[in-house]
C-alpha positions as CSV (number, residue, x, y, z in Angstrom):
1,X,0.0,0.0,0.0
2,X,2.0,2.8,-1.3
3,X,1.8,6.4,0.5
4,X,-0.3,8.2,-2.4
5,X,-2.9,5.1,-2.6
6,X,-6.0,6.6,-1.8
7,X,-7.9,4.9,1.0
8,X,-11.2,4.6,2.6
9,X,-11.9,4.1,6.2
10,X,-15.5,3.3,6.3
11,X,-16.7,4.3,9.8
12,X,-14.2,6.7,10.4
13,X,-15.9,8.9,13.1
14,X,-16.2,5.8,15.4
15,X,-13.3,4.4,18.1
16,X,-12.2,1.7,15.4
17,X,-12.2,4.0,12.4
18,X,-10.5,7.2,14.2
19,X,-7.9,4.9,15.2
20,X,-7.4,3.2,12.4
21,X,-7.5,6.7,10.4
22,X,-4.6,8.5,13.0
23,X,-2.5,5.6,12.3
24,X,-2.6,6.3,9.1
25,X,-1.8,9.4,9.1
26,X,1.4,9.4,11.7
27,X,2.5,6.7,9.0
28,X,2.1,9.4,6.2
29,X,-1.0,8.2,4.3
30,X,-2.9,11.4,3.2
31,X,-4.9,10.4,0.3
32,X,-8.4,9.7,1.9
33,X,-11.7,9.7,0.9
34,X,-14.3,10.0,4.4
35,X,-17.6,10.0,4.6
36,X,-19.5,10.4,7.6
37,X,-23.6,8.8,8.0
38,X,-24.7,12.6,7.8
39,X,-23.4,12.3,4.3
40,X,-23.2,8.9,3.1
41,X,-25.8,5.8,4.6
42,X,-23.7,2.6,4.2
43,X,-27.6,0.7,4.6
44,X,-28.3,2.5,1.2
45,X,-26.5,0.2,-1.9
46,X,-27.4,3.1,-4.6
47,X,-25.5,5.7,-2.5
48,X,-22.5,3.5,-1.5
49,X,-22.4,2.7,-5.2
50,X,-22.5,6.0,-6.2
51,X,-19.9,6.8,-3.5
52,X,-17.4,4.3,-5.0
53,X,-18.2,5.1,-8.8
54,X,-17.0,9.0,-7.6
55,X,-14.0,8.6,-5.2
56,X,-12.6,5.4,-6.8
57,X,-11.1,4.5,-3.4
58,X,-8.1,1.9,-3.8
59,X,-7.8,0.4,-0.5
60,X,-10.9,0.0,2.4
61,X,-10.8,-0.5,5.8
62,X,-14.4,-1.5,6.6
63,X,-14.8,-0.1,10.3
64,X,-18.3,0.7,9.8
65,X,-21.0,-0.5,12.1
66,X,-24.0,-0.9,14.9
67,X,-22.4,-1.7,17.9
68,X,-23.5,-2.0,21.6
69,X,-23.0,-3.8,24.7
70,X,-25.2,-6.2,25.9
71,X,-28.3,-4.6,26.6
72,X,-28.5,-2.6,23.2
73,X,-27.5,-5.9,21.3
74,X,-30.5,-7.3,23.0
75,X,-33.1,-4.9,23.2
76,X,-32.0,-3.9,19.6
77,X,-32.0,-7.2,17.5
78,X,-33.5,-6.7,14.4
79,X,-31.3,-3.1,14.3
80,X,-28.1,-4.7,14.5
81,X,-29.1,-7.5,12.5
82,X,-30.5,-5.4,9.3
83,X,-28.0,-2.5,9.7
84,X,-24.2,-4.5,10.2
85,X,-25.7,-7.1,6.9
86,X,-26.5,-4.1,5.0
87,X,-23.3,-2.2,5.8
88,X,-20.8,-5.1,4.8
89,X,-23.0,-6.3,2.0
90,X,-23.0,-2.8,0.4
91,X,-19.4,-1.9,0.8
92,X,-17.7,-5.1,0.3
93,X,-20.3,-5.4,-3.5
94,X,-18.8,-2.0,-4.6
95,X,-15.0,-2.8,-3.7
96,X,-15.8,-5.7,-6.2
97,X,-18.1,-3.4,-8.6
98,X,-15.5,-0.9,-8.5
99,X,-11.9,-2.5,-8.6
100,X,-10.9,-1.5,-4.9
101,X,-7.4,-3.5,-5.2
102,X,-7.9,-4.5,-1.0
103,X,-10.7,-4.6,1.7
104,X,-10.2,-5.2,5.1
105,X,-13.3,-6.3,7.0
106,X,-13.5,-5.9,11.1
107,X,-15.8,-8.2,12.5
108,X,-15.8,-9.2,16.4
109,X,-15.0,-12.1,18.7
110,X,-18.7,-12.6,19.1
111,X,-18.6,-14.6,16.2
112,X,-17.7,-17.7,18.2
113,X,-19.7,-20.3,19.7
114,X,-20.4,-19.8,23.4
115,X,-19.2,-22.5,24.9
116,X,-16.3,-23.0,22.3
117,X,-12.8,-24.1,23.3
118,X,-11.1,-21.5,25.0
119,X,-8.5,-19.3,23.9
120,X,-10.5,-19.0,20.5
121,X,-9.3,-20.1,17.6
122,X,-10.0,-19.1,14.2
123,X,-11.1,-23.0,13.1
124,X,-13.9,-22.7,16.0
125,X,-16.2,-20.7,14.1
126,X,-19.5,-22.3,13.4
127,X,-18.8,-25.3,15.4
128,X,-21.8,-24.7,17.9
129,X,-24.0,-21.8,19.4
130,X,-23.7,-18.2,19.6
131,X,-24.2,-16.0,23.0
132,X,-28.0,-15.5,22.6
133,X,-27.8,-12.4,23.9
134,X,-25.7,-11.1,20.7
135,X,-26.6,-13.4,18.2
136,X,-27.6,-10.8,15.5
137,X,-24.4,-9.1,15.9
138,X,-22.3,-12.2,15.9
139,X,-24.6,-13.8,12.5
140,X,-24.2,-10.2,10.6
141,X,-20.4,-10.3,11.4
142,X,-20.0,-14.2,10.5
143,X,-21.6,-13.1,6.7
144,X,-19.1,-10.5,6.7
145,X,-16.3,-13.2,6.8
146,X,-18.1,-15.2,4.4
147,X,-18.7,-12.6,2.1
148,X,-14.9,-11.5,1.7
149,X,-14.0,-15.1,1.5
150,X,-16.9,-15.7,-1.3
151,X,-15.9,-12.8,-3.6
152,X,-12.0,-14.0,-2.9
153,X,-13.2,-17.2,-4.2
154,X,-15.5,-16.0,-7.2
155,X,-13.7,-13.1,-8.4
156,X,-9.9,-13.3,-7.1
157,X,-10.9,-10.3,-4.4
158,X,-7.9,-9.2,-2.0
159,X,-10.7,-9.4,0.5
160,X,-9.3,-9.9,4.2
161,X,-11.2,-10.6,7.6
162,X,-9.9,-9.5,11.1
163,X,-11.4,-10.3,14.2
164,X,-10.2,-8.1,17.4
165,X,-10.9,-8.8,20.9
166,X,-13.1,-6.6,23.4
167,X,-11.9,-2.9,22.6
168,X,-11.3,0.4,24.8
169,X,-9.9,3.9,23.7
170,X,-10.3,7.3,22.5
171,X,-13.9,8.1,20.8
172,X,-15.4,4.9,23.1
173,X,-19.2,5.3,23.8
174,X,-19.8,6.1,27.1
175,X,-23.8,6.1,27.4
176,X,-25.0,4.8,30.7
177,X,-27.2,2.0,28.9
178,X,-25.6,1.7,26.0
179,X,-21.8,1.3,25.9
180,X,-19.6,-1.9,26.5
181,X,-18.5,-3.2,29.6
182,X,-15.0,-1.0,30.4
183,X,-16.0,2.2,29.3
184,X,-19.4,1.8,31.5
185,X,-17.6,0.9,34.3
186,X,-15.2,3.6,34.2
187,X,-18.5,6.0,33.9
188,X,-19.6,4.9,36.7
189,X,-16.8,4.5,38.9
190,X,-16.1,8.0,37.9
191,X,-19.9,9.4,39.1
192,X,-19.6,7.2,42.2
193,X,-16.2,9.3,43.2
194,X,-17.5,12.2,42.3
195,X,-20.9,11.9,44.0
196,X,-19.1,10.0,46.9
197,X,-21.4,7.0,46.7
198,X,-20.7,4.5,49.4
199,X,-20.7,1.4,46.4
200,X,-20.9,0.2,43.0
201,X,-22.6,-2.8,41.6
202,X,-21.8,-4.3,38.8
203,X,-23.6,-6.3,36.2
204,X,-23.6,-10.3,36.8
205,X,-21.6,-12.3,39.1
206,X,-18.1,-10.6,38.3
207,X,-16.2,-14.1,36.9
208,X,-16.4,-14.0,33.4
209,X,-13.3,-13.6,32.2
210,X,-12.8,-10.8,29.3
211,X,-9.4,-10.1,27.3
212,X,-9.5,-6.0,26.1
213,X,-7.7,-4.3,23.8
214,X,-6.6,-1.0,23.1
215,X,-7.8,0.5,20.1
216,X,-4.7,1.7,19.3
217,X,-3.1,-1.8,19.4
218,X,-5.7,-2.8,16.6
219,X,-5.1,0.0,14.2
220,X,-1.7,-0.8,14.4
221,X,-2.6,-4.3,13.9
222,X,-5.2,-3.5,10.8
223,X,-2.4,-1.6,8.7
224,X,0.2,-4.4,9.3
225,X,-2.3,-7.1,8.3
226,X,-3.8,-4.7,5.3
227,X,0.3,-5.4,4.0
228,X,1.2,-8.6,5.2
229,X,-1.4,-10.7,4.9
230,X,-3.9,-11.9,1.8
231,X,-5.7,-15.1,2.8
232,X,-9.3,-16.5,2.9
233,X,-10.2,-17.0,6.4
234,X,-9.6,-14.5,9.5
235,X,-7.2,-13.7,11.8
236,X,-8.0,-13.0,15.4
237,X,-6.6,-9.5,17.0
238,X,-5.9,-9.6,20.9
239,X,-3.5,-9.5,23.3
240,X,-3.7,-13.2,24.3
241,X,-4.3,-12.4,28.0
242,X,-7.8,-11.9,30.0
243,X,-9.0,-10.7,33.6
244,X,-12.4,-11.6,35.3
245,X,-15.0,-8.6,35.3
246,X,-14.4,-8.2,38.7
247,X,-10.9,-8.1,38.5
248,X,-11.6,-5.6,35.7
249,X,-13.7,-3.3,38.1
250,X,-11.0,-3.1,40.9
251,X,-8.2,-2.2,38.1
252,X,-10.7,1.3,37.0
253,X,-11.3,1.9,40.6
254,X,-7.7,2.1,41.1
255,X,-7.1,4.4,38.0
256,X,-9.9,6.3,38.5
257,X,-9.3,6.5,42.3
258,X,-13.0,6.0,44.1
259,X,-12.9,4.1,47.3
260,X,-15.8,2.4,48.0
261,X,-16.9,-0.9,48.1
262,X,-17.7,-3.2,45.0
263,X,-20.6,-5.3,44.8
264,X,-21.9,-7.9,42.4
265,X,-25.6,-8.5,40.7
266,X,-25.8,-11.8,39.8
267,X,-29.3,-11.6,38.8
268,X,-28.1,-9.6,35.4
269,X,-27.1,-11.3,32.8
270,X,-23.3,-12.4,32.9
271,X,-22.9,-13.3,29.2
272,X,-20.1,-15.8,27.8
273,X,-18.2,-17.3,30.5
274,X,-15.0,-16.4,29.0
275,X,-13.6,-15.0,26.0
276,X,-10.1,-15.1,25.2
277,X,-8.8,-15.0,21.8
278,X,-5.9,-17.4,20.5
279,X,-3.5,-14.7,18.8
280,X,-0.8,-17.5,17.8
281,X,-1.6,-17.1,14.1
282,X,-0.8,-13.1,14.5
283,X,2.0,-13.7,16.5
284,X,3.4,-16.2,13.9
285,X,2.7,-13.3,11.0
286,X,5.1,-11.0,13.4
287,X,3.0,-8.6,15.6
288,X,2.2,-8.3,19.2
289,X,0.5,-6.0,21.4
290,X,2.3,-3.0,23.3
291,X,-0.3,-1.4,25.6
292,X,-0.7,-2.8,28.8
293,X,-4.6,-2.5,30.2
294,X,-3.5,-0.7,33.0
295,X,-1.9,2.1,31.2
296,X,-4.2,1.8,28.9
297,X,-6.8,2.5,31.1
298,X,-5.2,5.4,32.7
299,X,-4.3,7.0,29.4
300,X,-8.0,6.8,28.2
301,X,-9.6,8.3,31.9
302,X,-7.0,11.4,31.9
303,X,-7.9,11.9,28.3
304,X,-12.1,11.8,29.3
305,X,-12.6,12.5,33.2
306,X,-13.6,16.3,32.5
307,X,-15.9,15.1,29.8
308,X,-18.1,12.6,32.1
């Protein structure tokens, strides 16, 4: 991917895009063509056709989705089913339609059964059943795969899959009901220091085990891969290490500073027991992780604490 190829990051006002868009900029990319959903509606085929007949973008980073944590994925089925299948179908036709010379497609470590092996490996998928909870997510990400592996097949495509772990960063969602599990919690840890509440209860019994991921890590990760690799199948993004929830809430209320007790809800829902990505076929392509969770943690809260 030469420095004057002309790119586009599909979802580029997001956490995954931004990242992935600052990266390449620090690595002296400069020919991009953006389009945020106040100008261009990935769910609409005639306008992202339109948009690739005009811009002619040679390279795609398809960052573009609906996402949630577990309460929007459930409350909002039919949403994230429709929207994330539209998205990928639409932008991953017109990179074939319109010669895009390579796509790479994010999906999420949702994809996997729930009670698969764990660490995940790339050869579970489809072996057994998904987290009910986000089964439209996890379907509309799994035809994403297929779909870059189908017009591979078909039409000789450079079509490639990633699949990152649990993310954190800058540009996270922070919406009481409606973000994922780390940036909630350090919401909320945040209010209960600054309201000096005596406690905060977290959703679930506090054992799952999650591994996360700074998004910065990932873009990193998506521009090597968009060089080094050209493969059907996916290749999982992670750090190849997790920590139980619980674990995860007394790490924030050390960065973040509040003292008061924890407490655990086990009648909300606790989701996959554990989710932990094998990363040995990354590793084996040559890249690894930098950012540590805890400094990770602490770099997003300074960057956010006055905005909460």
């Amino acid at each position: 991917m030469e420095k004057h190829a002309k790119i586009y990051v599909a979802g580029h006002t997001g956490m995954v895009g931004s990242s992935i868009l600052r990266k390449l900029k620090a690595e002296g990319y400069q020919n991009f063509c953006l389009a945020g959903s106040g100008q261009l509606d990935l769910r609409n085929q005639t306008e992202v056709d339109e948009f690739f007949r005009r811009e002619k973008p040679e390279f795609v980073f398809l960052a573009a989705a609906k996402v949630g944590g577990i309460m929007a994925n459930n409350t909002y089925r039919a949403e994230f089913l429709y929207d994330n299948l539209m998205i990928e179908s639409n932008v991953i036709h017109s990179a074939y339609s319109h010669k895009v010379e390579k796509l790479l497609f994010l999906g999420s470590s949702c994809i996997y059964p729930k009670m698969a092996p764990q660490p995940l490996k790339e050869d579970s998928l489809l072996t057994g059943l998904l987290e009910p909870t986000n089964e439209p997510y996890a379907i509309a990400k799994i035809a994403g795969i297929k779909l870059c592996d189908a017009y591979r097949s078909q039409y000789g495509c450079h079509f490639i899959s990633v699949m990152p772990t649990n993310l954190y960063g800058p540009n996270d969602n922070y919406h009481p009901q409606n973000s994922h599990v780390l940036p909630a919690m350090i919401r909320r840890f945040h209010e209960a220091r600054r309201d000096k509440l005596p406690s905060v209860t977290i959703w679930g019994t506090g054992t799952p085990r999650r591994e996360f991921m700074h998004v910065d890590d990932l873009a990193d990760a998506c521009l090597f891969l968009m060089k080094e690799f050209d493969e059907p199948g996916f290749v999982n993004i992670g750090v190849g290490e997790d920590i139980t929830i619980l674990e995860l809430a007394e790490m924030i209320k050390e960065v973040v500073g509040y003292e008061g007790e924890i407490f655990t809800d086990p009648e909300k829902p606790d989701g996959t027991p554990r989710k932990l990505m094998d990363v040995s076929k990354l590793h084996s392509l040559g890249w690894k992780a930098q950012i540590g969770l805890k400094d990770g943690i602490a770099l997003v809260y300074k960057a956010v604490q006055d905005k909460l």
